[in-house]
HTML snippet that shows the backbone in 3Dmol.js (N, CA, C, O; Angstrom):
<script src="https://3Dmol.org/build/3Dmol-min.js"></script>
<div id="view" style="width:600px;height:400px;position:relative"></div>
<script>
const pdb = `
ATOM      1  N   UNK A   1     -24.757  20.325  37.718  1.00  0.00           N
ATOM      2  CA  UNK A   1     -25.209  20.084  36.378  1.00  0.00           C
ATOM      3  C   UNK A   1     -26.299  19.017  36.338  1.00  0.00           C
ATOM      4  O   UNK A   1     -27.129  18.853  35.444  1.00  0.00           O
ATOM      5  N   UNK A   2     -26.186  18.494  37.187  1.00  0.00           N
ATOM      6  CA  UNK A   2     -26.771  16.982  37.149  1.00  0.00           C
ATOM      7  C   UNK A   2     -28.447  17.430  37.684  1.00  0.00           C
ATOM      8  O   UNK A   2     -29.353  16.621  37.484  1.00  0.00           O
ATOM      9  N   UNK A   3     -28.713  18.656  38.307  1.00  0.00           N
ATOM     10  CA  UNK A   3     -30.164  19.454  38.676  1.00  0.00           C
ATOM     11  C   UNK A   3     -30.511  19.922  37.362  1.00  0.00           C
ATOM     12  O   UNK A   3     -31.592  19.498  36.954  1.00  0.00           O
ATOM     13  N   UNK A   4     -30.049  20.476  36.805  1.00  0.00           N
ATOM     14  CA  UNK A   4     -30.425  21.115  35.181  1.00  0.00           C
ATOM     15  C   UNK A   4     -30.355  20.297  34.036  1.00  0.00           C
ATOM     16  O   UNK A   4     -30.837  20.686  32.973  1.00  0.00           O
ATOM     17  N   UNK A   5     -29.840  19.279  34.140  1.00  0.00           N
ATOM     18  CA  UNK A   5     -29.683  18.036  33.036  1.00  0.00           C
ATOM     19  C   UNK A   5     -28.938  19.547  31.568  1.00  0.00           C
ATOM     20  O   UNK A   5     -29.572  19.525  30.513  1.00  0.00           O
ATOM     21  N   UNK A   6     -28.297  20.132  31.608  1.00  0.00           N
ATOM     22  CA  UNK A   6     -27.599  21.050  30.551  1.00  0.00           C
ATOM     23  C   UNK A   6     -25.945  21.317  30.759  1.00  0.00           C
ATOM     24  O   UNK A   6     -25.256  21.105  31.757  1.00  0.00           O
ATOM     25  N   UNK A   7     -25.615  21.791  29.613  1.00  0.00           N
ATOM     26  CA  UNK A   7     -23.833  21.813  29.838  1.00  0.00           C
ATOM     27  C   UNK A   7     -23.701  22.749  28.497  1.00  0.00           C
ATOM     28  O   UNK A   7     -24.600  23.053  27.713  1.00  0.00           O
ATOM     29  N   UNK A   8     -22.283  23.124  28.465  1.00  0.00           N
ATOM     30  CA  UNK A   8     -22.023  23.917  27.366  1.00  0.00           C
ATOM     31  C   UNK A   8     -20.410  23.235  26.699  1.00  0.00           C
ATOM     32  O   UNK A   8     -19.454  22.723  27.280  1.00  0.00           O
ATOM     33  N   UNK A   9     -20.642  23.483  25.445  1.00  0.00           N
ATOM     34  CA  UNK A   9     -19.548  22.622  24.748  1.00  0.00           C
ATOM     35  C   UNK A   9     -18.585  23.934  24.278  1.00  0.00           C
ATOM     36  O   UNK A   9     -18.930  25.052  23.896  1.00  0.00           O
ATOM     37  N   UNK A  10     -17.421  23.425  24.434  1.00  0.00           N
ATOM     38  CA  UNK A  10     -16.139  24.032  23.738  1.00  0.00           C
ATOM     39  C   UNK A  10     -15.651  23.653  22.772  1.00  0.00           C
ATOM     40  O   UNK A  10     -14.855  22.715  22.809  1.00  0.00           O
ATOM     41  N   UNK A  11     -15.969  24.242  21.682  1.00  0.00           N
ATOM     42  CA  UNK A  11     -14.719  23.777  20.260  1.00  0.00           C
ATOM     43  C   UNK A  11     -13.667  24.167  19.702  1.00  0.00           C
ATOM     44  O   UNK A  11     -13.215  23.917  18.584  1.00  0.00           O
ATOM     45  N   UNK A  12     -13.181  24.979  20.773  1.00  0.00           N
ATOM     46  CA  UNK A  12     -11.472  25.801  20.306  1.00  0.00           C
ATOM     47  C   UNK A  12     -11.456  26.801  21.129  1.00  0.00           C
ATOM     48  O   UNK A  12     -12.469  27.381  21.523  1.00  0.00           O
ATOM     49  N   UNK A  13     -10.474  27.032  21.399  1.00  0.00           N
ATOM     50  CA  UNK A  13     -10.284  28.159  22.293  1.00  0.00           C
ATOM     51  C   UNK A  13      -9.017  28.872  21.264  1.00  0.00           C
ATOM     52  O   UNK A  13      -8.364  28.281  20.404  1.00  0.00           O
ATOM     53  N   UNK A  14      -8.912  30.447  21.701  1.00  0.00           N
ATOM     54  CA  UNK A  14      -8.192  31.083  20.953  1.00  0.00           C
ATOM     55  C   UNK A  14      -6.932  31.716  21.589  1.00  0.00           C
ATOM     56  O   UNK A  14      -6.784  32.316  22.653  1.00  0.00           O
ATOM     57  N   UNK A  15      -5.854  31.308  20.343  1.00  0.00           N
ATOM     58  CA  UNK A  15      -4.610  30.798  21.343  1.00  0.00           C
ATOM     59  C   UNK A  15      -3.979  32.553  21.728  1.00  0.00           C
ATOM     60  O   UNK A  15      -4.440  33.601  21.274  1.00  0.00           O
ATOM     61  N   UNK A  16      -3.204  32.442  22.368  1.00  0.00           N
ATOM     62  CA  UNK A  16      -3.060  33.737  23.485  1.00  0.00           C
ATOM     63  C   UNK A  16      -2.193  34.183  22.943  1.00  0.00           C
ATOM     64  O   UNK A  16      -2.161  35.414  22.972  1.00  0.00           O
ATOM     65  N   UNK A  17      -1.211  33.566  22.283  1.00  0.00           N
ATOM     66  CA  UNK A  17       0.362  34.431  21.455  1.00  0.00           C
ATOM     67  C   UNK A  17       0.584  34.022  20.507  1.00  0.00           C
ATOM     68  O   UNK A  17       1.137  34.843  19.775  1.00  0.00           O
ATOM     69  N   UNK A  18       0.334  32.489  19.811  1.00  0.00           N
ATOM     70  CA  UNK A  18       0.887  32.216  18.536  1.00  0.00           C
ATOM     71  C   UNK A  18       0.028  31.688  17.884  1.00  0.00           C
ATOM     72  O   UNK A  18      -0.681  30.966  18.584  1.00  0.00           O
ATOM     73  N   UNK A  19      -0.215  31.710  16.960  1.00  0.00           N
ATOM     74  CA  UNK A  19      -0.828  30.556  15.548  1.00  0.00           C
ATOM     75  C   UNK A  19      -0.552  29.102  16.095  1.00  0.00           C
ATOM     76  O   UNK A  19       0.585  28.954  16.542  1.00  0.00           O
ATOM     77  N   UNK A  20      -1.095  28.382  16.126  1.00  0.00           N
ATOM     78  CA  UNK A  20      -1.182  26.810  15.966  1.00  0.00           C
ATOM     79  C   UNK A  20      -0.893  26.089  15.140  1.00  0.00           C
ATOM     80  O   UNK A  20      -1.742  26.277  14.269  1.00  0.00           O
ATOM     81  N   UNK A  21      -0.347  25.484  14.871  1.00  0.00           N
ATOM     82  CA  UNK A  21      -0.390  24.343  13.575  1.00  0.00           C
ATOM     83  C   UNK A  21      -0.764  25.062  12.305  1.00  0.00           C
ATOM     84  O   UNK A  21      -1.923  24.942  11.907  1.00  0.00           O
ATOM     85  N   UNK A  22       0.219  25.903  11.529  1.00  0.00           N
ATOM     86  CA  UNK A  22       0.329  27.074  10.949  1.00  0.00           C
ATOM     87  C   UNK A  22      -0.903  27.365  10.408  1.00  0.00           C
ATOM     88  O   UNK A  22      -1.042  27.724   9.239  1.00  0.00           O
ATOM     89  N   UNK A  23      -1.889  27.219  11.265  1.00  0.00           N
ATOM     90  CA  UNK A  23      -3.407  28.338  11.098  1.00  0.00           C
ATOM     91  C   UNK A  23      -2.796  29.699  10.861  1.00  0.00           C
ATOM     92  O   UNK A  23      -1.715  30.263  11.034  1.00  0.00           O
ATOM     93  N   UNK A  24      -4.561  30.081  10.159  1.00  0.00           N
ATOM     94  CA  UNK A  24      -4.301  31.478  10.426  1.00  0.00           C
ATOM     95  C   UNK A  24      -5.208  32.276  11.487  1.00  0.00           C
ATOM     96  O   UNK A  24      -5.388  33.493  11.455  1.00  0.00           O
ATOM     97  N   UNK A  25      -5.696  31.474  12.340  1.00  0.00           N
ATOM     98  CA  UNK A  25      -6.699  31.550  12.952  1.00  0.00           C
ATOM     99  C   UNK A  25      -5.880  32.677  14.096  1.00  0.00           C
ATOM    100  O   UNK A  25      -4.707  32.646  14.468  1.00  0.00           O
ATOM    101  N   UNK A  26      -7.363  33.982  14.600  1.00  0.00           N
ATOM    102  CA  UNK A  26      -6.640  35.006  14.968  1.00  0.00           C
ATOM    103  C   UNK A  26      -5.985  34.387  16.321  1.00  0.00           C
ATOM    104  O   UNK A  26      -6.184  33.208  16.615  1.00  0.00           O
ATOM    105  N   UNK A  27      -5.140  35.302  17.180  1.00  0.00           N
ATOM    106  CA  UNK A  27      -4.803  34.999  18.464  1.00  0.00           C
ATOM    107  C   UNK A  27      -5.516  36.293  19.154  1.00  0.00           C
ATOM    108  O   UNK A  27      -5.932  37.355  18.692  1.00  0.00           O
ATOM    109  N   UNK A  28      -5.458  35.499  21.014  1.00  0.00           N
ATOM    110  CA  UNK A  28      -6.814  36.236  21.414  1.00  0.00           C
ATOM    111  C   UNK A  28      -6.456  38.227  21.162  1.00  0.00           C
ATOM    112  O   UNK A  28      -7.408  39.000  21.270  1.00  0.00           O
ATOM    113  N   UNK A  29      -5.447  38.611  20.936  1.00  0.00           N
ATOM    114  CA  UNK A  29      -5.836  40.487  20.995  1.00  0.00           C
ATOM    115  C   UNK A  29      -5.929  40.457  19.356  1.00  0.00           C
ATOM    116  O   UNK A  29      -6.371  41.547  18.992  1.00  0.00           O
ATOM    117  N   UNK A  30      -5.658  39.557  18.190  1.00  0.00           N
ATOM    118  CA  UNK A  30      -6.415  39.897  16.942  1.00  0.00           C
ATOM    119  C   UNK A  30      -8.130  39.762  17.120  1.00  0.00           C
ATOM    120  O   UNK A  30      -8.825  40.673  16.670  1.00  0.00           O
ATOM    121  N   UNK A  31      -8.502  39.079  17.513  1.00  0.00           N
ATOM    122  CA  UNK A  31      -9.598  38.637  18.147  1.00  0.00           C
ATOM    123  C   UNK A  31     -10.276  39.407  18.805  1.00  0.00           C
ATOM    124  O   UNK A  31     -11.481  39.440  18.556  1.00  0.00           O
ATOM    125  N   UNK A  32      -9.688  40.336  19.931  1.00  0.00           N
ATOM    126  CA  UNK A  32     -10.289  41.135  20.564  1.00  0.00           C
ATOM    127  C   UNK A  32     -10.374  42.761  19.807  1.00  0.00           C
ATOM    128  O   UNK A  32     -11.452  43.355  19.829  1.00  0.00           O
ATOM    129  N   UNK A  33      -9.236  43.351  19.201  1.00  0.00           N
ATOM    130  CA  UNK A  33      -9.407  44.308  18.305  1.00  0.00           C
ATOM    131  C   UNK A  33     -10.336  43.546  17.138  1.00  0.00           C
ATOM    132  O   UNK A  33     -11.337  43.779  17.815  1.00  0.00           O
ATOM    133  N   UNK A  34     -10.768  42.989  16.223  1.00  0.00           N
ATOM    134  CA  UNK A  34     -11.551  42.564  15.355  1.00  0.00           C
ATOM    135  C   UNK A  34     -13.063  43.019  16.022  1.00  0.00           C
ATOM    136  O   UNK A  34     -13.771  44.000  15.796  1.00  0.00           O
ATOM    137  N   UNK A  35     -13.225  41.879  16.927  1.00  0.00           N
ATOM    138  CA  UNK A  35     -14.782  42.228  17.988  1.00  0.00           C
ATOM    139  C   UNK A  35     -15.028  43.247  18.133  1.00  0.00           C
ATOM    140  O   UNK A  35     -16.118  43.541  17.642  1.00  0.00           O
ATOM    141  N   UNK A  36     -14.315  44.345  18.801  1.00  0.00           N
ATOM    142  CA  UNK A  36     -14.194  45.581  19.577  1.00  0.00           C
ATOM    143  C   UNK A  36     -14.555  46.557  17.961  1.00  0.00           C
ATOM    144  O   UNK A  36     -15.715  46.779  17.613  1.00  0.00           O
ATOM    145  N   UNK A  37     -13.540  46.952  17.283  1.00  0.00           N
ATOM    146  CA  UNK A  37     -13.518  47.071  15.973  1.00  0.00           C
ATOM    147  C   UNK A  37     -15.212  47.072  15.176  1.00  0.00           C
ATOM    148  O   UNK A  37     -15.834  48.024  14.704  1.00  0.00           O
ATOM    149  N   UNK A  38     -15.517  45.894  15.253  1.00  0.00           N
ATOM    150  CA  UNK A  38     -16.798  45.974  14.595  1.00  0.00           C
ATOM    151  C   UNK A  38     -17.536  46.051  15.482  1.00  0.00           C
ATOM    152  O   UNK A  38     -18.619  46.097  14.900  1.00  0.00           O
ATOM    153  N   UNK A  39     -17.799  46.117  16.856  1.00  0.00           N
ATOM    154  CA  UNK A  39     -18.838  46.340  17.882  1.00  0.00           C
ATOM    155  C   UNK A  39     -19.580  45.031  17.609  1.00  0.00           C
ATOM    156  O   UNK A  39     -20.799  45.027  17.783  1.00  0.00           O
ATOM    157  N   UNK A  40     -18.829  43.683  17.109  1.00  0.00           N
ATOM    158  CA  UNK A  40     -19.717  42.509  17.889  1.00  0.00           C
ATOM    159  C   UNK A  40     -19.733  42.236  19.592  1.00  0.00           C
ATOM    160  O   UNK A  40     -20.777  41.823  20.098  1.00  0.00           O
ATOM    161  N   UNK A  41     -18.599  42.471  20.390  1.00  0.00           N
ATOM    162  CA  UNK A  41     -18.562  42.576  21.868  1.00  0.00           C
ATOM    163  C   UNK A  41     -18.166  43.972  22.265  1.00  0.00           C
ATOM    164  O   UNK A  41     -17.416  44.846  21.830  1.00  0.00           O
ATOM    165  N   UNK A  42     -18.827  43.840  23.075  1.00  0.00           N
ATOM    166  CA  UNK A  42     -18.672  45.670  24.402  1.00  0.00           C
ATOM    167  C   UNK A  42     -17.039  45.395  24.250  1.00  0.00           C
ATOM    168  O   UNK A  42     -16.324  44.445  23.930  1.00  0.00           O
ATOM    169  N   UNK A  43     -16.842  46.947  24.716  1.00  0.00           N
ATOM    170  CA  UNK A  43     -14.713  46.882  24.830  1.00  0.00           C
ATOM    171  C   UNK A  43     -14.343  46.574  26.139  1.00  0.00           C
ATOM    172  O   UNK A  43     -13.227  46.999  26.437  1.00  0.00           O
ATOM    173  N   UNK A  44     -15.063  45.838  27.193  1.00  0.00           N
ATOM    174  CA  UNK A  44     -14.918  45.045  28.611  1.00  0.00           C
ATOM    175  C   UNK A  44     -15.081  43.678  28.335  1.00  0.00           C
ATOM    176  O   UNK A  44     -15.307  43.077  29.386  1.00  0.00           O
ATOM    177  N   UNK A  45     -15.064  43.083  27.548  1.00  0.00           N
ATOM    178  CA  UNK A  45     -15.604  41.917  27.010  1.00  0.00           C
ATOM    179  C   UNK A  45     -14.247  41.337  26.356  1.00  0.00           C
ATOM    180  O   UNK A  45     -13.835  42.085  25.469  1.00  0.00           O
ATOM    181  N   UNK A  46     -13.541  40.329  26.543  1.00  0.00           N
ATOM    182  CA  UNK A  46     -12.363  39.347  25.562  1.00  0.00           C
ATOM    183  C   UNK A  46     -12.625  37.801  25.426  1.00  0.00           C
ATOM    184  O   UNK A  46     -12.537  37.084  26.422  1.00  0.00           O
ATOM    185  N   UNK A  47     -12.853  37.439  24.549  1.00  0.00           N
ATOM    186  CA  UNK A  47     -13.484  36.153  23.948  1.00  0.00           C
ATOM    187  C   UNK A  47     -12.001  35.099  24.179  1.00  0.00           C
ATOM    188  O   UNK A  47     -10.801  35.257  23.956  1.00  0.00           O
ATOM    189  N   UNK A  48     -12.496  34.447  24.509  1.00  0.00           N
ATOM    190  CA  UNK A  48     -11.278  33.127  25.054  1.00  0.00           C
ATOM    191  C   UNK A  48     -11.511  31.766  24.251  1.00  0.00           C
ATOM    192  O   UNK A  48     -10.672  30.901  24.000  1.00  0.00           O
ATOM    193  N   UNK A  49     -12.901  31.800  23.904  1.00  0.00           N
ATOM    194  CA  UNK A  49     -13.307  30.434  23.271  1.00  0.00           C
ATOM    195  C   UNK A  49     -14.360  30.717  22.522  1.00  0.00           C
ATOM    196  O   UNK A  49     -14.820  31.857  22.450  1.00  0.00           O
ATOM    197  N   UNK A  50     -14.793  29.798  21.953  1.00  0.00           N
ATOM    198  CA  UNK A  50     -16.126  29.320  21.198  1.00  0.00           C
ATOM    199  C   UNK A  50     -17.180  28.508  21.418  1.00  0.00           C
ATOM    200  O   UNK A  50     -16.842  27.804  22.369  1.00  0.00           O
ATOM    201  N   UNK A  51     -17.834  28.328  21.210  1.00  0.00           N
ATOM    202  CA  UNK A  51     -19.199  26.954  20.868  1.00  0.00           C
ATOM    203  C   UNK A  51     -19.283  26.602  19.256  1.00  0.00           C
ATOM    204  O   UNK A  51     -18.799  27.032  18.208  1.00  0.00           O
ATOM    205  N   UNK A  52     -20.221  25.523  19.704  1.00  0.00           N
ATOM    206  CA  UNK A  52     -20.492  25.089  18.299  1.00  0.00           C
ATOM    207  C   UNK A  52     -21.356  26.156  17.465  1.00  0.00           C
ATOM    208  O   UNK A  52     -21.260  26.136  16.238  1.00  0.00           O
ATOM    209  N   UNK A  53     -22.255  27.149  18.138  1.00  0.00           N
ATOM    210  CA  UNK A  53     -22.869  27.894  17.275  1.00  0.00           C
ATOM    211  C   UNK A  53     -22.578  29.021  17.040  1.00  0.00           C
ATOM    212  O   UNK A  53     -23.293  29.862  16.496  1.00  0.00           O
ATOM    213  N   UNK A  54     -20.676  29.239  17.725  1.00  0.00           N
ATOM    214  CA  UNK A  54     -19.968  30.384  16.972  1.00  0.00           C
ATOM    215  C   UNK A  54     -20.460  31.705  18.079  1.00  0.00           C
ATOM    216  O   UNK A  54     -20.433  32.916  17.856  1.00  0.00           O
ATOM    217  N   UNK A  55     -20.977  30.851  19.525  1.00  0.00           N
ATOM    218  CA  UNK A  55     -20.972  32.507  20.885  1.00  0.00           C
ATOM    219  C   UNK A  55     -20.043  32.156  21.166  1.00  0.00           C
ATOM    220  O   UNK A  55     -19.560  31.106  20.742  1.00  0.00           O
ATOM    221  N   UNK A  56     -19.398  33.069  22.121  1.00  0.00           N
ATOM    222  CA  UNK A  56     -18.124  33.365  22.442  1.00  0.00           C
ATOM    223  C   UNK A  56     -17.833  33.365  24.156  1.00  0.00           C
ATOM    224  O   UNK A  56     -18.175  34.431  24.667  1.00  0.00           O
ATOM    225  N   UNK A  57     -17.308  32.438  25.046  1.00  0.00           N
ATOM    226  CA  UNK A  57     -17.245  32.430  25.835  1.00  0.00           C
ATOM    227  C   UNK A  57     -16.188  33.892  26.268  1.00  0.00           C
ATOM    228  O   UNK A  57     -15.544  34.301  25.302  1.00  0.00           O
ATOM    229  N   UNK A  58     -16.069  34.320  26.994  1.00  0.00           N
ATOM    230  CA  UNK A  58     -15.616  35.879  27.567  1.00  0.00           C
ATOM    231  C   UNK A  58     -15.120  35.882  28.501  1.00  0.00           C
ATOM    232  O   UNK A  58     -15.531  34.956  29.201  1.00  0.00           O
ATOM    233  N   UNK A  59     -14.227  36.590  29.062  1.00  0.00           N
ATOM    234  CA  UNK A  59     -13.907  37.360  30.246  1.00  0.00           C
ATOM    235  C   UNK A  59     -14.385  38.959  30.621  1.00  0.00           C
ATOM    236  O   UNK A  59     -14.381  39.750  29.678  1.00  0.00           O
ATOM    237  N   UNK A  60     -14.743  39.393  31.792  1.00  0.00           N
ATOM    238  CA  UNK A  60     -15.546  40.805  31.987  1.00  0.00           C
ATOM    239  C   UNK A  60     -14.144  41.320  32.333  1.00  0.00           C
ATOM    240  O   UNK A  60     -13.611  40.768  33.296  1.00  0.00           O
ATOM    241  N   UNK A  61     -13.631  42.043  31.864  1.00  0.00           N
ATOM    242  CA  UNK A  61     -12.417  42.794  32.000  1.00  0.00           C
ATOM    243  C   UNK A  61     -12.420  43.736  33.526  1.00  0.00           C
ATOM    244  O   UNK A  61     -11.451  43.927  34.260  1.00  0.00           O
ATOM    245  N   UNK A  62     -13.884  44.247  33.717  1.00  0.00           N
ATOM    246  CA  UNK A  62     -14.083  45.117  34.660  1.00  0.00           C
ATOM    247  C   UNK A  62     -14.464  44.101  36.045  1.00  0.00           C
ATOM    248  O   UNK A  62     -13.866  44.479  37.052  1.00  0.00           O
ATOM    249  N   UNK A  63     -15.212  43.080  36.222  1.00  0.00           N
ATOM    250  CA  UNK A  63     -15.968  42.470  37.054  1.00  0.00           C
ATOM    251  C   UNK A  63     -14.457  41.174  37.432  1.00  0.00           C
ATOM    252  O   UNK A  63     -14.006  40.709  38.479  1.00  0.00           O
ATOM    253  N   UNK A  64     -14.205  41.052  36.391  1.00  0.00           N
ATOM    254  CA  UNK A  64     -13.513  39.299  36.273  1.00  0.00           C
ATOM    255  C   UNK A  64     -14.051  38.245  36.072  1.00  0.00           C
ATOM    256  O   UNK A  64     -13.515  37.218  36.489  1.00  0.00           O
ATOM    257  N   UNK A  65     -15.032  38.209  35.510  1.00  0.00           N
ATOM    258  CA  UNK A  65     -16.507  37.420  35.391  1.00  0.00           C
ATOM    259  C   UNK A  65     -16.397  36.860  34.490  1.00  0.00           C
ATOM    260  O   UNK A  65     -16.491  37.624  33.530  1.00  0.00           O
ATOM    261  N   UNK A  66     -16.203  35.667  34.147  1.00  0.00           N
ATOM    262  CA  UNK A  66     -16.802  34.112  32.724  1.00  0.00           C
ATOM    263  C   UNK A  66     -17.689  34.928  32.633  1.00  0.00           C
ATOM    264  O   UNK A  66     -18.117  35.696  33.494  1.00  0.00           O
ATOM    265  N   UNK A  67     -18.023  34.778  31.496  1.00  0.00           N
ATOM    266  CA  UNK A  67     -19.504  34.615  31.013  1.00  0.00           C
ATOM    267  C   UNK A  67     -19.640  34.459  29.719  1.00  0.00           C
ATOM    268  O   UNK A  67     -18.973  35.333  29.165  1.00  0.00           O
ATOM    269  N   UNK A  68     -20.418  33.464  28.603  1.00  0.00           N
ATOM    270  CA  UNK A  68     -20.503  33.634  27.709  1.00  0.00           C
ATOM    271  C   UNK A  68     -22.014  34.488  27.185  1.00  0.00           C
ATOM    272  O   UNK A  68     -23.176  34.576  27.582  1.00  0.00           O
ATOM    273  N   UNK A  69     -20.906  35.195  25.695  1.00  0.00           N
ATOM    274  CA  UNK A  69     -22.258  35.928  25.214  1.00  0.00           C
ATOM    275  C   UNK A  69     -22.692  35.342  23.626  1.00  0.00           C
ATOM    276  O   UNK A  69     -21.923  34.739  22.877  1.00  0.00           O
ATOM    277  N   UNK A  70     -23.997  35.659  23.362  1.00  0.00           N
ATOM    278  CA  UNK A  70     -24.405  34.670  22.399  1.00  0.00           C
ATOM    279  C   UNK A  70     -24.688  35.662  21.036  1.00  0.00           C
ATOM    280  O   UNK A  70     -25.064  35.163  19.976  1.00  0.00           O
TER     281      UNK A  70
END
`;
const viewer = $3Dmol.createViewer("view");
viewer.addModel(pdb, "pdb");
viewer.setStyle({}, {cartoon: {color: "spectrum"}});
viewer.zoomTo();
viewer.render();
</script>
């Protein structure tokens, strides 16, 4: 990091089985049917987290691959 002087920030990650602190915030397969559903992410694609400007850090279902998409 310290060659690129850049980094990427996390502001929530999306919880895997339950609601949090009685949010209603989705958990990750509401999350992933929602995305999928409206064709904001490919259906190889499951969003694990966020940024501040609301991209979605991912898993490649097919590859096994991080990657966030914006």
């Amino acid at each position: 990091m310290d060659k690129y002087k850049t980094y990427l920030s996390i502001i929530g990650f999306i919880p895997i089985k339950y609601h949090y602190e009685n949010n209603d915030n989705w958990t990750l397969e509401e999350a992933f049917n929602h995305f999928n559903m409206k064709g904001y992410l490919p259906s190889n694609l499951i969003a694990f987290a966020s940024d501040y400007g609301g991209s979605k850090f991912c898993i490649d279902l097919e590859s096994g691959i991080y990657l966030m998409y914006i």
